[in-house]
N, C-alpha and C positions, 0 to 999 in steps of 0.2 A: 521450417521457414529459414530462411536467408536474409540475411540485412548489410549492407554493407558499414564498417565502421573508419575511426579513423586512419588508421594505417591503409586503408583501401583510397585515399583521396590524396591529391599532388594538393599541401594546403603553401608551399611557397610561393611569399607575394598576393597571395588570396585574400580575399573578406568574406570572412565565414558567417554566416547568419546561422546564431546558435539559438535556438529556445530551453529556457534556462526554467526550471519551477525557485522562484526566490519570496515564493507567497509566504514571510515570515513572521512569528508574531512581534508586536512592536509596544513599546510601551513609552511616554514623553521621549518620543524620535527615537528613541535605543528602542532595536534590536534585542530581544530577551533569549532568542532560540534561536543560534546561527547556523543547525545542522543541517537544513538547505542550504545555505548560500557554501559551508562546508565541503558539500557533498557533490558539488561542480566545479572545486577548485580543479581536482586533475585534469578534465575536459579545456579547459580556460589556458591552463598551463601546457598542453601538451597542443594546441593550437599555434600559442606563439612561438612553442619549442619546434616546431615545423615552420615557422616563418609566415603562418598566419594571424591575419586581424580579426581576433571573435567581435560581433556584431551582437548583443544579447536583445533576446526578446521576450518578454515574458508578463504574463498577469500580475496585478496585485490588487485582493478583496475581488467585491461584485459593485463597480461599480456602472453596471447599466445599460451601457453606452452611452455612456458623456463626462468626459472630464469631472474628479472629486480631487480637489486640491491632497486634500488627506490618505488620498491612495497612489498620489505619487510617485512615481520609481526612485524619483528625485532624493528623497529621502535615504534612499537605501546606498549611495555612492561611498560615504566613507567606510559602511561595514564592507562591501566590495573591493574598494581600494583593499582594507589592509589583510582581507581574507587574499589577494591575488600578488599582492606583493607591488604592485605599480597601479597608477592613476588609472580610474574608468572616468574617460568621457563623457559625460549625459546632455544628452541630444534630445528633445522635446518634441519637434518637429521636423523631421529626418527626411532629407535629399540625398537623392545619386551623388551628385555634386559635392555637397558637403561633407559626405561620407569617403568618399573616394580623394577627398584634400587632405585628407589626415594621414600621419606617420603609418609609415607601414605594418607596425607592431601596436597599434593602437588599441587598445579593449576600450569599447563602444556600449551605453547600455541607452536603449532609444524606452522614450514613455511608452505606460501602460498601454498595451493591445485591448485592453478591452474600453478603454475610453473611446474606441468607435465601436460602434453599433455592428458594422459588418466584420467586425472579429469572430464571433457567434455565430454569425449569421453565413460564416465561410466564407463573404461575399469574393468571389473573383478577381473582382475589381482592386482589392484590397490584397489578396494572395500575390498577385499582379505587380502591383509597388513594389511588396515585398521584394518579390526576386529579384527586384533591380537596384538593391540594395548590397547585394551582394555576390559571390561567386558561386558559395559553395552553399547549402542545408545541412545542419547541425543539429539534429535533435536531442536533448539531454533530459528534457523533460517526460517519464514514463507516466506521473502523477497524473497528468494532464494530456496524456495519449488515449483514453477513451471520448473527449471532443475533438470533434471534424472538427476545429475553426482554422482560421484562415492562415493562424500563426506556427498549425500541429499539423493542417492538412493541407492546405489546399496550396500553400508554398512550396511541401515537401512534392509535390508533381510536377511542380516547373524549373527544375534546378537539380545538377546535382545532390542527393543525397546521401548523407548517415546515419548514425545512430552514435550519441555522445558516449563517453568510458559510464557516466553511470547508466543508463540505458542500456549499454551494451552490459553490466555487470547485472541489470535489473532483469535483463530480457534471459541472459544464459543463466542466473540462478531460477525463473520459473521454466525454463523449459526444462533445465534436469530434474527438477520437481515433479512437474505434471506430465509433462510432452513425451521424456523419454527416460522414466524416473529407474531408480535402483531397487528394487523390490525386496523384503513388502513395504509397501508404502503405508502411511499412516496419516491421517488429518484429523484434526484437532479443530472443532466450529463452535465457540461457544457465543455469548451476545441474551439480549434479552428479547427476540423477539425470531420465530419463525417463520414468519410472515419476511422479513427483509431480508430471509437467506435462503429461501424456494427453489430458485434456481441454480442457487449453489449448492445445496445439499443432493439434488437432482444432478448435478454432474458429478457430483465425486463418486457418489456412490457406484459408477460405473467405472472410475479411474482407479480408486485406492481400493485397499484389501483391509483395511480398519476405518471407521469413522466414529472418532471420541463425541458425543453435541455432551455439549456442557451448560451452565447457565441458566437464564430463565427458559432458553430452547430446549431445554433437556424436558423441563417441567411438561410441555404441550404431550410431547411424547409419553411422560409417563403416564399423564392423563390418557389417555387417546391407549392406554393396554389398562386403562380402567383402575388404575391402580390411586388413591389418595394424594390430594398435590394441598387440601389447606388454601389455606390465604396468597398462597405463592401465585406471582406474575406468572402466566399462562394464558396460551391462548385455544380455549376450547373448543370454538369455530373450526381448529384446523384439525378437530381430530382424524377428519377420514383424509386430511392430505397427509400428515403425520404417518398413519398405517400405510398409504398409499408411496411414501419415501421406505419404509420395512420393506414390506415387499417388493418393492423395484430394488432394493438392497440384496434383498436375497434371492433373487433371481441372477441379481449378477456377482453372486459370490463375495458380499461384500459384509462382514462383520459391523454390525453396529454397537456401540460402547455407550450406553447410558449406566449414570452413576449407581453402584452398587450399594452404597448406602448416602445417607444425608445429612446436613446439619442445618435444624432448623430452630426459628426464634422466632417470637413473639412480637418482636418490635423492630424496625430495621436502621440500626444505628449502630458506631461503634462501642464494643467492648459490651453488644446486648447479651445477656443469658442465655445459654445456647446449649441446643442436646444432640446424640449422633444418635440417627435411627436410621432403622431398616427400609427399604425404600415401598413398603407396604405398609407403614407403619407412622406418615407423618399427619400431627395430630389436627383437627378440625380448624382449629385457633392459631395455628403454627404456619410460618414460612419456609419453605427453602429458600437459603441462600447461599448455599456452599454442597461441594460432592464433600465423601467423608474420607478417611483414612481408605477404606476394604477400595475404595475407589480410585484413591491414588496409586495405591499397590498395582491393581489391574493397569491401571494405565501405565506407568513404569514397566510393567511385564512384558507389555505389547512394544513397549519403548524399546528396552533389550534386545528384540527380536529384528525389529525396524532396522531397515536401512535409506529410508528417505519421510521426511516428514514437513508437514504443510498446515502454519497454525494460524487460525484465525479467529481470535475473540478469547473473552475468559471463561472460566468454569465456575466464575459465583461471582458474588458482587465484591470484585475484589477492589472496590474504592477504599472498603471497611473494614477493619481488624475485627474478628478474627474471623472472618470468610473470605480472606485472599488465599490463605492457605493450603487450598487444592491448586491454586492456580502456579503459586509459587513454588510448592515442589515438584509438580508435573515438569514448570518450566526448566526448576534448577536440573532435573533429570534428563530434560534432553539437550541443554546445556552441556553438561558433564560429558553425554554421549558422544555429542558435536567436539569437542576439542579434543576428544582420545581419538578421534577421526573414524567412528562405528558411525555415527548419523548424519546425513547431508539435510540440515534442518533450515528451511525459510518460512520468514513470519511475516503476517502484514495484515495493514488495513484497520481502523476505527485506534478502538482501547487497544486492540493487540501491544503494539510497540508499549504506550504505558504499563502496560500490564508486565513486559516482561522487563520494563526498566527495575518498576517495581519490586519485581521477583531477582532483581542484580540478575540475569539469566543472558542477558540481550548480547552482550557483546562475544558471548559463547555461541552464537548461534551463526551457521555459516552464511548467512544473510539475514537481515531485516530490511524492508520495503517501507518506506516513508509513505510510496502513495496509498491511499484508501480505496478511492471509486476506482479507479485501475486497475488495481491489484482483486480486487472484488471482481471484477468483470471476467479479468481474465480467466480467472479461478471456476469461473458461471461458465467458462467455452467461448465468450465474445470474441469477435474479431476486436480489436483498436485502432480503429481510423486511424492516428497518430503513427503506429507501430505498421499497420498494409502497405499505407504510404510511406515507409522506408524499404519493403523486400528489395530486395534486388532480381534483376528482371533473367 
């Protein structure tokens, strides 16, 4: 796939219509987590360093289609200002005209797109305006690139387009990943529930040559080879899709990694009572909640080997001392791997990033991915309307 980005676009004297992901959490009007608004400074910067006017676009919340005082954009201008270094202008209700009167170097943030109704709804009419708002399309937003809407899709086909610096660092960390990785590749899927990663487990198993599942998803699977799972989250219903992901695994040569042994407890809270058992071995009365040591071992082993890796979700409930603990030294390990420069390692999507904040592992890792449903999609083989709508032709 091809995209064009910024250095492919004449942005002097331009007005860039950028869509920005700055859906950040907020608490009495602060800003609590600036690492979106963060993670668009370069794009923003490297606009006006070409002699362009970024034009920002973007969601905040679910509100509906119709105006909620409290979702704003309005709100967000001083964390903007001083994440960008100069004044953003906020525009509520936004004209050719009015847009086009301002300094040439102006950063621009117009209210919430989803306060119409036809932001969602892609409507035309609305993609339409849009582009006459501006010169160029700017996409920055990967988060928000599996919806058509009118501000991710249907703009990007009437206008010049790009792909913003994080997008374009987002789109070329998953394509050396999946698309045209370093082999053997490794993926890492953990989460509590098999049922919301069907389709993902289904495409890796055809891409990578290890698949670690961890978590409560490990548990279906063990059930489902008849093996003792106890009081443990599981989902038994899926046992014949569970055998039916083995075998399409081993058909196409693909290693599956369930945990070699276990830690389970009776109660699911921190600092509960806890025992390491064989994974045939966990008791009536007993949970898992954790892989065990023989299990992180295995997985480090496969790590060493590894030359690209792809993680998503944890390997126990690692909200809870002391069942983070597989999660955190598998991470620290390919951490370590990733900065000796042996591992090309990208994470994303739900708990992942917490998980490996958690485990201090994250900033070792040659990517982490903010978005979730994106980054999930992507990972499933989805096209992203957002990301079609940039190739270059």
């Amino acid at each position: 796939m091809a995209w064009k980005t910024l250095d492919d676009m004449d942005l002097n004297g331009k007005r860039v219509l950028t869509r920005v992901d700055i859906n950040v959490p907020m608490e009495d009007g602060k800003v609590t987590d600036a690492t979106r608004i963060e993670r668009i400074v370069p794009t923003i910067k490297d606009i006006l360093a070409k002699g362009g006017s970024p034009i920002l676009l973007a969601h905040f919340g679910r509100p509906k289609g119709k105006p909620v005082p409290e979702m704003s954009l309005g709100q967000l201008v001083p964390a903007l200002s001083e994440a960008f270094g100069t004044e953003v202008t906020f525009i509520e209700r936004p004209s050719h005209d009015e847009i086009f009167a301002l300094p040439s170097d102006a950063v621009v943030l117009i209210e919430n797109t989803r306060f119409s109704p036809m932001e969602e709804a892609n409507d035309p009419q609305m993609a339409g305006f849009l582009s006459t708002l501006g010169d160029i399309y700017c996409n920055d937003a990967f988060s928000a690139a599996h919806r058509a809407h009118a501000s991710t899709e249907g703009v990007a086909r009437l206008m010049p387009a790009c792909a913003g610096r994080l997008m374009q660092a987002e789109l070329s960390a998953l394509e050396s990943a999946l698309s045209k990785p370093e082999r053997p590749v490794v993926a890492v899927v953990g989460g509590a529930k098999v049922s919301t990663k069907l389709e993902l487990l289904g495409n890796l198993v055809e891409k990578v040559d290890h698949l670690v599942i961890g978590g409560g998803m490990a548990n279906t699977f063990l059930a489902a080879q008849g093996l003792p799972v106890g009081k443990s989250l599981c989902e038994h219903d899926l046992a014949d899709t569970a055998r039916e992901i083995m075998a399409k695994a081993e058909s196409a040569g693909c290693d599956i990694v369930l945990p070699a042994d276990l830690v389970v407890a009776r109660e699911f809270k921190a600092g509960a009572e806890n025992e390491t058992v064989a994974t045939n071995a966990c008791p009536d009365d007993a949970m898992i909640l954790d892989a065990g040591p023989v299990a992180v071992e295995r997985i480090s082993a496969i790590l060493d080997q590894a030359k690209t890796l792809i993680w998503n979700g944890p390997l126990g409930a690692f909200e809870i001392e002391p069942f983070n603990a597989a999660t955190n030294a598998a991470a620290a390990k390919a951490a370590e791997l990733s900065k000796a420069g042996q591992l090309i390692s990208v994470a994303g999507g739900g708990d992942t990033v917490a998980a490996l904040n958690g485990a201090n592992a994250a900033d070792d890792f040659t990517y982490i991915s903010t978005a979730g449903g994106a980054f999930l999609e992507w990972m499933e083989g989805k096209t992203l309307p957002g990301v079609a709508a940039l190739e270059a032709d």
